[in-house]
C-alpha angles and dihedrals in degrees: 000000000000114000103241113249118265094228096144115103078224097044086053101047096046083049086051099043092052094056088048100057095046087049087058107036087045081059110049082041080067096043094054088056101055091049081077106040122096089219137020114267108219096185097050084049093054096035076054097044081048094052097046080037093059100044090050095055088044092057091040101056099045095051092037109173118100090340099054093044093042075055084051096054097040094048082063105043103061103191080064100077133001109272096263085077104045094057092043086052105059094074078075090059083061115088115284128241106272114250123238106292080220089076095031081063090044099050089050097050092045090053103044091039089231149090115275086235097055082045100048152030085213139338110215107234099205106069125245090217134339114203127165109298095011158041128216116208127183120246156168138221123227091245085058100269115150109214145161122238112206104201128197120232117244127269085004086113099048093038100057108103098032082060096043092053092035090050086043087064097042085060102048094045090051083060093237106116090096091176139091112277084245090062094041094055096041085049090048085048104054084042096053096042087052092049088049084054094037090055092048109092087189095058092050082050087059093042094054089054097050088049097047088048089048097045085045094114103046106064093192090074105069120182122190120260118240119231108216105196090073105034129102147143100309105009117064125180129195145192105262114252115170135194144158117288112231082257104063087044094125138175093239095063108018110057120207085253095059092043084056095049094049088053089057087051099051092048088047086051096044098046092042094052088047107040106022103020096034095206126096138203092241097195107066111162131129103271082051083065138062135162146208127214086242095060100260112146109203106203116208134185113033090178089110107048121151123210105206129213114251084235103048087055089049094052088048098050093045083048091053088047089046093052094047093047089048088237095147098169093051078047089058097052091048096048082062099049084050090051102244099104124070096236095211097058115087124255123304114242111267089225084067093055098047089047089067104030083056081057108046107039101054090108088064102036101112141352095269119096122267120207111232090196083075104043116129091175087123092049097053079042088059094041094053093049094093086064097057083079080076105063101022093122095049089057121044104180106282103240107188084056098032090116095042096068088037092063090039090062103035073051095057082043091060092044091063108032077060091047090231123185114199146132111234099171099089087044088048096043085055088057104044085047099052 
């Protein structure tokens, strides 16, 4: 039987309080232990971080709302939370358990002040897709519109910053907040203002629109319609507008040739939304995508979108420039106008830099293809990390830019999941130029 959902500001906080308490008892637990060892027990230290990992998800998933996309962003930003917790966390990026369709009903009807009859011709039960703060359902109009209805989960809204400081608490308890309190709270900060964003409907609404406007000359983006008549707050429906999954991207209907040409379309996009537009689509993961065999892109989900400052963009593209060209000490600079370099430690070795620009360039190297079905970036990333402890004193998250390398990398993630094949350097090159 089907745990009943945890809507309640009160329900939330005693299920976050538990956890809390467990976290923190669980890690002074540890530190009492280490006191007596002769040597520090790595493995008992990381058994421990899986254990507190694991109950976190747990709680976070079942509640969803702030906490369980606050788990989303940090499973992707690795110099968030030790490692334990990254990987733990990304059960949250699957898809989520559906919620009653009972308060799903109730929700929409509160919302539209009418019956879901009078609404709809029908409202699909099983959802079309559930995520952290929200479900999707199929649907049709009464004029013969088939549309989605993406639906907020009760008591999400009212219950933000109680979860966010709850979850805060949870995190420095555990023993896992390793910055300084001024990142944490700038962190905390940029992740609260996007929720408040992402749980206005309205401002979605607004967002669809702008990036509609702006995709308006390239025919092969398409981004849903709202309709407006039976949209709100916390209900938005939108004109149905279906594609493949990257899953059921398949050889027998997408060529090479249109997997190449989708690549090139996702680059152009990104680099559009990040150096001309200057405003990205800050939630780019797999279920946000889908794709048609004759090249079409079909963009979902403009709740996280992320308007950049001119000279953030500036510092990034001098740092890009910097990196290609090898000027480390020009990169440097940069990385502190961007925010991600404490400004009053001395310079980083050169040699460090290089370590990780030799990494990370090797798609744009030169003008041949590069198979992203190949690609092992994320694994030397993985490999390197141990050398970050280093430095850790020298990069705090940088939190202005914080979405751009997340949709760079949910980005590389969509690139090989295609098996594109495709040469970026000369495109790049145009963008960093102009």
């Amino acid at each position: 039987m089907a745990r009943k959902p945890v809507t309640s500001r009160t329900g939330r906080f005693f299920k976050l309080a538990g956890m809390t308490a467990s976290v923190a008892g669980q890690y002074a637990g540890q530190k009492a232990r280490r006191m007596f060892r002769t040597e520090n027990d790595e493995g008992a230290q990381s058994e421990s971080y899986t254990r507190m990992a694991g109950q976190i998800a747990d709680t976070l998933g079942e509640l969803k709302g702030a906490v369980m996309k606050v788990g989303q962003i940090a499973s992707q930003t690795q110099d968030f939370l030790p490692k334990e917790f990254s990987d733990a966390l990304e059960k949250l990026q699957k898809e989520a358990p559906p919620m009653p369709f009972e308060v799903i009903l109730e929700q929409v009807e509160n919302e539209l002040g009418k019956p879901v009859g009078e609404l709809f011709e029908y409202l699909q039960e099983t959802p079309y897709a559930s995520a952290s703060i929200g479900q999707v359902h199929r649907a049709r109009l009464h004029d013969g519109t088939d549309v989605i209805v993406k639906v907020q989960y009760p008591g999400v809204d009212e219950s933000c910053d109680s979860d966010l400081k709850q979850l805060r608490l949870a995190l420095k308890l555990g023993g896992l907040l390793k910055m300084p309190k001024e990142t944490v709270d700038q962190l905390f900060g940029e992740i609260r203002v996007r929720l408040k964003e992402e749980l206005d409907y309205e401002n979605e609404a607004r967002n669809l629109a702008l990036f509609r406007d702006f995709h308006q000359d390239q025919p092969w983006v398409m981004i849903p319609e709202v309709i407006a008549s039976h949209s709100t707050r916390k209900v938005l429906t939108l004109g149905l507008l279906e594609g493949d999954h990257v899953s059921k991207v398949n050889p027998e209907r997408y060529s090479q040739e249109t997997l190449n040409l989708i690549g090139h379309r996702i680059f152009t996009i990104m680099a559009d939304q990040l150096f001309r537009f200057q405003c990205i689509h800050g939630d780019p993961h797999a279920g946000n995508f889908a794709y048609r065999p004759d090249g079409t892109i079909v963009m979902y989900d403009f709740g996280c979108v992320k308007k950049l400052k001119p000279e953030i963009v500036e510092a990034y593209r001098k740092a890009l420039i910097a990196a290609l060209e090898e000027d480390y000490q020009a990169l440097d600079q940069y990385l502190i106008d961007l925010g991600a370099r404490v400004d009053n430690q001395p310079a980083v070795d050169e040699a460090y830099y290089a370590m990780w620009r030799d990494i990370l360039i090797i798609p744009f190297l030169n003008d041949e293809p590069y198979d992203f079905a190949e690609a092992d970036i994320h694994k030397h990333v993985a490999s390197k990390t141990s050398t970050v402890f280093k430095y850790l004193d020298y990069f705090k998250p940088p939190v202005e830019s914080i979405f751009i390398d997340r949709m760079i990398a949910g980005h590389y993630w969509m690139l090989k999941r295609l098996g594109v094949q495709a040469a970026f350097r000369g495109e790049l090159e145009k963008y960093l130029r102009n």
